[in-house]
N, C-alpha and C positions, 0 to 999 in steps of 0.2 A: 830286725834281728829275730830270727828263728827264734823259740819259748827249749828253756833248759830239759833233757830228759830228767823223768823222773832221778835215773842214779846219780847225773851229775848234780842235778838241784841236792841230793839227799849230800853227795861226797864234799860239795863247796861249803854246806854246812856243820860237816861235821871237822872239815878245814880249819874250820873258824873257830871252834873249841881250843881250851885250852888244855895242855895234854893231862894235867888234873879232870877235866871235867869229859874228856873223853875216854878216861879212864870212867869215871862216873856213868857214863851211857853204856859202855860195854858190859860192867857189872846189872846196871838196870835191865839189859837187854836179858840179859842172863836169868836174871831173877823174874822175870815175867812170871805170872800165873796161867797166862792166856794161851789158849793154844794156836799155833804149833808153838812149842816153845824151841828155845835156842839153845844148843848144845854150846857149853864152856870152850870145850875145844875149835870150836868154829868164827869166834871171833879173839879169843885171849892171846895180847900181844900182838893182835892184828891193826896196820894204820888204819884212817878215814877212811881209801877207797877198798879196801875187801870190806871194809865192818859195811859201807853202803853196797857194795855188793853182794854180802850175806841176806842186807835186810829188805830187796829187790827179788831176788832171787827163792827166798825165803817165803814172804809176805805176798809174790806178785808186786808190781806196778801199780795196784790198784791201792793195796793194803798197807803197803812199806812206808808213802808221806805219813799216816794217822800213827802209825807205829812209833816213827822217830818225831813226829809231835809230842805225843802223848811223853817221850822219857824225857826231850828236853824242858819241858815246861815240870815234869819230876824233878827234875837237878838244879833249876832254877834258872834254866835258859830260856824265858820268856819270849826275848826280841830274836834270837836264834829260831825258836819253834813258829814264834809268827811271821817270819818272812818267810821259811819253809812253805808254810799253810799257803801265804799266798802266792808262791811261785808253782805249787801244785795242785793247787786247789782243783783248777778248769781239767787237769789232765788224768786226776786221778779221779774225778767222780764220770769221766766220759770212759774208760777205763775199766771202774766198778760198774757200770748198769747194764744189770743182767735183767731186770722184769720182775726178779722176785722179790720176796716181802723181807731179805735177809739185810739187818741193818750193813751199810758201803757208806764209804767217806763221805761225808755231807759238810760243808761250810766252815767244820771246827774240826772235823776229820771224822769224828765217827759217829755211830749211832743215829743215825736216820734210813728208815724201811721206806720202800719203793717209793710209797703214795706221798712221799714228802713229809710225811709226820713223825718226829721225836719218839724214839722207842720208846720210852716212858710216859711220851702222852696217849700212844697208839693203846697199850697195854694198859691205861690207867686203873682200871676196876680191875684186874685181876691181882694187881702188881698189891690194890690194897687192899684183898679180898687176903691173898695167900703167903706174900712175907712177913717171916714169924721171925728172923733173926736180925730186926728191930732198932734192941740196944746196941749191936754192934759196929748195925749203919752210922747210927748215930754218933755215934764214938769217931769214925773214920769222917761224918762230913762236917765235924766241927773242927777233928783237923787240918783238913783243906779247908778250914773257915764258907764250909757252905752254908754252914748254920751259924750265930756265934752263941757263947755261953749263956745270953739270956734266952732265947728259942729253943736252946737245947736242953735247959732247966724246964722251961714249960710243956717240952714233947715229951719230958721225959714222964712225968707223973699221970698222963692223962692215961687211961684203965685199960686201955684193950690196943692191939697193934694195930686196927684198922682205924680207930682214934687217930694214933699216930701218925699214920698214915695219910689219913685224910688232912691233917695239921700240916705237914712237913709237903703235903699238894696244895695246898692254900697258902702258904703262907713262903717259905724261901726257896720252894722250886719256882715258884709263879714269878717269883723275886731277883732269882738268879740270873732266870737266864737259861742260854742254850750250854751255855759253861757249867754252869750249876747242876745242868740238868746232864750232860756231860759224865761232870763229877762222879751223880749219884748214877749212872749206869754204870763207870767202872767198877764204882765199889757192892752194887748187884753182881755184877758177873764175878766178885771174889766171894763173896756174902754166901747169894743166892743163886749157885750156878745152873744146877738143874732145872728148879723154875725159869730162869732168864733161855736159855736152853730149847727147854716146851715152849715157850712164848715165841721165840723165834721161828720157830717150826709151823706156828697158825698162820694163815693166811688170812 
């Protein structure tokens, strides 16, 4: 059996939503921070197949699975976003590789640069050389429980953010995972957008 296109894969899953939680993904899509972002009008009171149209059309075929990963696993559509992942995985990272250093869907969808390396491991020294907006990482990754409240007490008092920093790379990124790790670039690219930004841009 021929492998689903990216749009069908993306419209069989949002199929399967309940029309509460596809309400739920429409508004998420909406509310992104990320650029391009998505005009109200372009999906609001739209079914499954224009919203996976929009977000194909939108995003590319490369971008659109990490995309609608990334809000179902927001809305609490875990097993939804993970069959996603894996019915796209092969098509969307053959798709994304362009040569450059710019992170394209990698294994969990996003965030991995050419050479195969985690944006936030590629970047390590400068990511804890130059983020200064800290407390409020910290705040967002103990909400996704990337940290929990005893780690998060501990990061929280040590003196300087490169302290921090270095604490929060040793210690629950190393722990987490590619998810973890995941996590803490999306909540850079709201945090820390200009730095995450210039870092992309080095080769």
């Amino acid at each position: 059996m021929a492998p689903k296109t990216i749009k069908k894969a993306i419209s069989d899953a949002l199929e399967d939503l309940s029309p509460e939680n596809l309400e739920k993904f429409r508004v998420h899509l909406i509310d992104r921070r990320d650029e391009p972002r998505v005009r109200r009008n372009r999906v609001a009171g739209k079914n499954f197949l224009e919203i996976a149209d929009v977000l194909v059309t939108h995003f590319t075929e490369a971008k659109a699975p990490a995309v609608a990963v990334e809000i179902l696993n927001d809305i609490g559509c875990a097993a939804d976003a993970s069959s996603l992942e894996e019915e796209t995985v092969g098509q969307s990272s053959k798709l994304g590789s362009s040569g450059t250093a710019t992170p394209s869907p990698g294994p969990t969808g996003v965030n991995t640069t050419a050479d195969g390396k985690h944006f936030v491991d590629k970047h390590r020294i400068k990511l804890i050389e130059r983020v200064s907006n800290i407390a409020a990482i910290l705040d967002e990754l103990l909400e996704e429980d990337v940290i929990q409240e005893e780690t998060y007490d501990k990061i929280r008092v040590l003196p300087t953010c490169q302290d921090k920093m270095r604490e929060l790379y040793s210690g629950p990124l190393k722990a987490g995972g590619i998810k973890g790790k995941d996590k803490f670039y999306t909540i850079l690219e709201k945090k820390e957008r200009f730095l995450v930004d210039e870092l992309k841009e080095m080769k």
